[in-house]
Residue frames as a rotation matrix with the C-alpha (Angstrom) as fourth column:
UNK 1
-0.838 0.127 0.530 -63.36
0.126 -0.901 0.415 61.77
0.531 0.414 0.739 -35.08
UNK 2
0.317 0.948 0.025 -66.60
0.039 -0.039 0.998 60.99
0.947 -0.316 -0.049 -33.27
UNK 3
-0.001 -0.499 -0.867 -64.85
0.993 0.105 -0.062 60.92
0.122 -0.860 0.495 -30.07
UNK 4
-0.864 -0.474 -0.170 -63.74
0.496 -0.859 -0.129 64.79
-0.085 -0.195 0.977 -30.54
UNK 5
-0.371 0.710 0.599 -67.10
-0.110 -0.674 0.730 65.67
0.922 0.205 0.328 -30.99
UNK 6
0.600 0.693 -0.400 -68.31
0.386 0.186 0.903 64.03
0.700 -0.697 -0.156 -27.79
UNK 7
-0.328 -0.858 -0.396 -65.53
0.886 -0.134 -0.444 65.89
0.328 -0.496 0.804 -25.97
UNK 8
-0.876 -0.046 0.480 -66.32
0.058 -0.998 0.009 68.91
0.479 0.035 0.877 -27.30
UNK 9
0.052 0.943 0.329 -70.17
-0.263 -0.305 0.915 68.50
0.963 -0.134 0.232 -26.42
UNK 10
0.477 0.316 -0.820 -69.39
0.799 0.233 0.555 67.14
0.367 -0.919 -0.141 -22.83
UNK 11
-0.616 -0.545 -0.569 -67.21
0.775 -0.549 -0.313 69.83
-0.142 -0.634 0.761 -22.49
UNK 12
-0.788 0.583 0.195 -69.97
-0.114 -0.451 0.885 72.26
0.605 0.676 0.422 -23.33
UNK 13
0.442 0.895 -0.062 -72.72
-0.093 0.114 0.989 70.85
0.892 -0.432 0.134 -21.48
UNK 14
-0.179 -0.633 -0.753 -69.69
0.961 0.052 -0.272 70.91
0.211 -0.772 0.599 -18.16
UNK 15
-0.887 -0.462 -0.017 -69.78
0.455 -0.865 -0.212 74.67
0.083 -0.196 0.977 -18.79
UNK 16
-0.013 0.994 -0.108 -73.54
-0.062 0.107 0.992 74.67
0.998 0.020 0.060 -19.08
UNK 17
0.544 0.411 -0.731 -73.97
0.556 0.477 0.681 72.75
0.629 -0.777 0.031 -15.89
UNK 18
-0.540 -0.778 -0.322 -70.93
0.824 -0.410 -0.391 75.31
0.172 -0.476 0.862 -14.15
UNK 19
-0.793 0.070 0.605 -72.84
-0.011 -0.995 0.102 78.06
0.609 0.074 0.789 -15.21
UNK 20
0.352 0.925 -0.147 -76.54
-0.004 0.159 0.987 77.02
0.936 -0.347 0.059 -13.65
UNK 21
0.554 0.106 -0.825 -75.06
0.802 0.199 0.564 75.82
0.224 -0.974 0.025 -10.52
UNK 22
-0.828 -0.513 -0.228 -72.71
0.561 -0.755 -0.339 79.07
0.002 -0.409 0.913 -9.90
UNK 23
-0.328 0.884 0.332 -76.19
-0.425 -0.452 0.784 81.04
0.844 0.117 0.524 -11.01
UNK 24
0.101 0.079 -0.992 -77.65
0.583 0.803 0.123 78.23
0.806 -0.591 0.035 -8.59
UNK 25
-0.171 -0.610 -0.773 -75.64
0.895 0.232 -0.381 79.43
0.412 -0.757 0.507 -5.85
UNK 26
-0.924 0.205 0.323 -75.69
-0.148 -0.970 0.192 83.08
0.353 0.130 0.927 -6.15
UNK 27
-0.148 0.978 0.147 -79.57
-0.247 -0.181 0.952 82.93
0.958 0.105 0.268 -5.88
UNK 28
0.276 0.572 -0.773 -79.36
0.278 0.722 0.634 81.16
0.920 -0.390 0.040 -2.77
UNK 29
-0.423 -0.206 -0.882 -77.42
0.859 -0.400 -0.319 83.21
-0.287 -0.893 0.346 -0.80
UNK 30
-0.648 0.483 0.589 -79.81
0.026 -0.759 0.650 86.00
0.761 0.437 0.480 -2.29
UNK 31
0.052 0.992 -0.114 -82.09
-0.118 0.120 0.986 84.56
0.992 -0.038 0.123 -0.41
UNK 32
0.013 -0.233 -0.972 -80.44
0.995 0.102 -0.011 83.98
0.102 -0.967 0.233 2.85
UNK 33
-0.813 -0.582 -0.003 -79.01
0.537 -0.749 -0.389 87.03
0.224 -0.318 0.921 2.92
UNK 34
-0.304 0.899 0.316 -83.47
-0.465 -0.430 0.774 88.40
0.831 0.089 0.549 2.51
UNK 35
0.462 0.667 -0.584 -84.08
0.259 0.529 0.808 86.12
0.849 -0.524 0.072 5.10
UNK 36
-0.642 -0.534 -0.550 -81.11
0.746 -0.270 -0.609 87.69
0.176 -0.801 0.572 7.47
UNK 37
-0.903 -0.085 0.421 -82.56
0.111 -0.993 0.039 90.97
0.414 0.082 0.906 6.90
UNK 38
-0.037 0.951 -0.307 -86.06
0.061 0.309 0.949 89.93
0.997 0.017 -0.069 7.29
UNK 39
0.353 0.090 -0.931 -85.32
0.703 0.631 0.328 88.06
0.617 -0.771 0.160 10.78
């Protein structure tokens, strides 16, 4: 039973860590793309 909880919370803190680094990403070609325009 303690097992299915740590599933459930790594799966959880997977989709966490998906979401930041897609966020993550996004921002960064925000910023290229300001720095195309810029240049």
């Amino acid at each position: 039973m303690v097992m299915g909880a740590a599933l459930e919370d790594a799966r959880h803190l997977a989709q966490r860590y998906d979401r930041m680094r897609q966020e993550a990403e996004a921002q960064v070609a925000l910023d290229m793309s300001d720095k195309y325009m810029l240049s």
